[in-house]
C-alpha positions as CSV (number, residue, x, y, z in Angstrom):
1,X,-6.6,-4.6,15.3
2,X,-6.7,-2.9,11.8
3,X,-6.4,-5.6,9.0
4,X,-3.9,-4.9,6.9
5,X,-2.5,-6.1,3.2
6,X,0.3,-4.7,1.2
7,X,0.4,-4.8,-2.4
8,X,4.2,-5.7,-4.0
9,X,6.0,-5.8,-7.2
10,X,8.4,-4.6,-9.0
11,X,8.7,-1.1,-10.3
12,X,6.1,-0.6,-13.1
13,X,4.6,-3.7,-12.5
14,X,1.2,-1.8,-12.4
15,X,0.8,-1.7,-8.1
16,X,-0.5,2.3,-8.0
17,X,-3.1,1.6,-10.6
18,X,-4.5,-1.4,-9.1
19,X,-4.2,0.2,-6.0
20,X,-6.6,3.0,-7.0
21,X,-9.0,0.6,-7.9
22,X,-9.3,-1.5,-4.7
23,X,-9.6,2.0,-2.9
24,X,-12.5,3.2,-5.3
25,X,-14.0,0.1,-5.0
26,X,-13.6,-0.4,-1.2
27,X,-14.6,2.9,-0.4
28,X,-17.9,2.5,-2.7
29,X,-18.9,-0.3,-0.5
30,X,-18.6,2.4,2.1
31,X,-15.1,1.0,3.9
32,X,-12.6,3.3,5.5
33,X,-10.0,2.8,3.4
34,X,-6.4,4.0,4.5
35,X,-3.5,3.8,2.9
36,X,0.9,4.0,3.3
37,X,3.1,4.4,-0.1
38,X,6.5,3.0,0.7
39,X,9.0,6.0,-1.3
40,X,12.5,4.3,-1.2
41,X,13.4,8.1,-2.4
42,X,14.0,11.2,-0.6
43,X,10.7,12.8,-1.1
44,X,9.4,16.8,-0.9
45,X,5.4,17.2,-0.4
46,X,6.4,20.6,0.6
47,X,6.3,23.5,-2.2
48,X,9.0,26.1,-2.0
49,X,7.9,29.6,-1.1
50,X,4.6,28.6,0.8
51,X,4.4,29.2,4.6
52,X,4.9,25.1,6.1
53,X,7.6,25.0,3.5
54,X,9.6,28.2,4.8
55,X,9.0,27.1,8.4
56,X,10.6,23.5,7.5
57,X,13.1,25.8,6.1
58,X,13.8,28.3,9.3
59,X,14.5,24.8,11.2
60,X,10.6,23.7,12.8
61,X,11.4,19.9,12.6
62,X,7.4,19.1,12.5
63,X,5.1,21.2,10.6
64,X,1.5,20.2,10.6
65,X,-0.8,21.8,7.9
66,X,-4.5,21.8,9.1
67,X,-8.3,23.1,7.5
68,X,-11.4,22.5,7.9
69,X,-11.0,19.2,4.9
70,X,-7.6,17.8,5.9
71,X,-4.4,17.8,7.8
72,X,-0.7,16.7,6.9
73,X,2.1,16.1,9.0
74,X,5.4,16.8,7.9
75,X,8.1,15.5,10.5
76,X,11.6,15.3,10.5
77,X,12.9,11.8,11.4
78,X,16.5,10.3,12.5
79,X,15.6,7.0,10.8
80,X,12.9,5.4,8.2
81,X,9.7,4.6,10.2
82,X,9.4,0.8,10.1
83,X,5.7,-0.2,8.9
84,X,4.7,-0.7,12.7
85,X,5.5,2.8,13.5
86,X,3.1,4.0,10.4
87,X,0.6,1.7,11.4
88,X,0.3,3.5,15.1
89,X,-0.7,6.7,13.0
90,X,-3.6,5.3,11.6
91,X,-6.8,6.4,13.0
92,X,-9.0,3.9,14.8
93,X,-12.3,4.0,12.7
94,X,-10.4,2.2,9.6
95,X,-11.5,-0.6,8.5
96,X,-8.7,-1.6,6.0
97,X,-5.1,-0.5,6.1
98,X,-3.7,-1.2,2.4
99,X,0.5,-0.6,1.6
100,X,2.1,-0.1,-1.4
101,X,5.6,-1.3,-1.1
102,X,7.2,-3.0,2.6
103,X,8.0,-5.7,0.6
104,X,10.5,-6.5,3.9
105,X,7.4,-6.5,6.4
106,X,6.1,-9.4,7.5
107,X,2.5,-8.5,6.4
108,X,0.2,-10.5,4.5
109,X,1.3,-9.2,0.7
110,X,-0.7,-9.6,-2.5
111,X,2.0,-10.0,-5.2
112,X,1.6,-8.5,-8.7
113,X,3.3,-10.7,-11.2
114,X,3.2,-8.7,-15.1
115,X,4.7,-11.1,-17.5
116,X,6.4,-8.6,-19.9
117,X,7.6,-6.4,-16.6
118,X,8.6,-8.9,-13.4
119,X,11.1,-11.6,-14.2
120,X,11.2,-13.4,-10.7
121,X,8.8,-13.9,-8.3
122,X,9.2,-12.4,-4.9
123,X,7.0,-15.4,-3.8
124,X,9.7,-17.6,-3.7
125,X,11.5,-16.2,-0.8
126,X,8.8,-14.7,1.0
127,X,6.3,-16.9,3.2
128,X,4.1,-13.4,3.9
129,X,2.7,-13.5,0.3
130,X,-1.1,-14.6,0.8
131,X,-1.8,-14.3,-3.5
132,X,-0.3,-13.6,-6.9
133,X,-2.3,-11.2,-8.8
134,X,-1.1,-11.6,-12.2
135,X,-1.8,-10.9,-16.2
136,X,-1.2,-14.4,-17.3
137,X,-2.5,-16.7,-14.7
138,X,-2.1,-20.0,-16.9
139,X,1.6,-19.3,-16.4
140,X,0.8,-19.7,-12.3
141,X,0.3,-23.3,-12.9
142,X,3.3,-24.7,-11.2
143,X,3.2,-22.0,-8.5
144,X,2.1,-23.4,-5.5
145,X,0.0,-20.8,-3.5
146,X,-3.5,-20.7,-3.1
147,X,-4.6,-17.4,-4.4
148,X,-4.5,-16.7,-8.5
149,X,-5.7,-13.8,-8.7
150,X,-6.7,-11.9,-12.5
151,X,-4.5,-8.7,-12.6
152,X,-6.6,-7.7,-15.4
153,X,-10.3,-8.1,-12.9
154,X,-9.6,-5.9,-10.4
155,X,-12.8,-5.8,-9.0
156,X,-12.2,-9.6,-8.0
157,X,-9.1,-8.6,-6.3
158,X,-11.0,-6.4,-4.1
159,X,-13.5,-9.1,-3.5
160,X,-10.5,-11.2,-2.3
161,X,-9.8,-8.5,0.2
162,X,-13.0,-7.5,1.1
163,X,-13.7,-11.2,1.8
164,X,-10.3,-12.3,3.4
165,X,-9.2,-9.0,5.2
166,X,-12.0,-6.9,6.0
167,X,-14.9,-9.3,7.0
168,X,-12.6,-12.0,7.9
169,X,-11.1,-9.6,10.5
């Protein structure tokens, strides 16, 4: 089975950027890195007047856009896919699956905790978070979980992954 960690916060709480670094860093150390965004949006990937976009369009309810670099799948569905469904997607050769978002799943989550953005920690009513990754880690004190991580040391982050997810798998 894939290990898997999702990264949750609230909105602006700096989750994408951190995000980006785990991947570059991850994927330096030569790891198959994949990743699922949670949108809680309706979302368009699609751009009007190109062909998968006018086939959506005439009614195809899966469009799948393939070269010789990448493919997409765009796919119509009657409800949200839960996490589980996503994960079946995944090819097999990954060696790290990291969310952003599924802060409902019952994944293993890192936390990110800003001081001047989050006011409450999700932490408290969620048994699934594994670590807090935050900007102000002396204010962690009282917070009883075993992981502190520096928001602002994103390479140790990844080390924290690399260590507990990928070679602990």
């Amino acid at each position: 089975m894939i290990p898997i960690i999702s990264i949750v916060g609230t909105s602006g709480s700096g989750k994408t950027t951190l995000l980006e670094k785990i991947i570059k860093q991850l994927t330096a150390k030569g790891y198959n890195v994949a990743t699922i965004k949670h949108d809680a949006h309706n979302f368009e990937i699609d751009r009007k007047g190109k062909d998968s976009y006018r086939f959506k369009q005439a009614g195809s309810r899966t469009v799948i856009i393939a070269s010789s670099e990448k493919v997409a799948l765009i796919k119509d569905v009657e409800k949200e896919n839960t996490l589980d469904e996503l994960l079946s997607m995944i090819p097999f050769d990954t060696d790290i699956i990291i969310t952003e978002g599924y802060k409902q799943s019952d994944k293993p989550k890192i936390e990110v905790f800003r001081k001047n953005n989050s006011k409450d920690l999700i932490f408290d009513n969620d048994e699934s978070i594994v670590a807090i990754a935050t900007d102000d880690i002396n204010s962690m004190e009282h917070i009883d979980i075993n992981y502190k991580l520096d928001l602002n040391d994103p390479e140790s982050i990844g080390d924290f992954i690399e260590k507990h997810y990928i070679r602990g798998k």
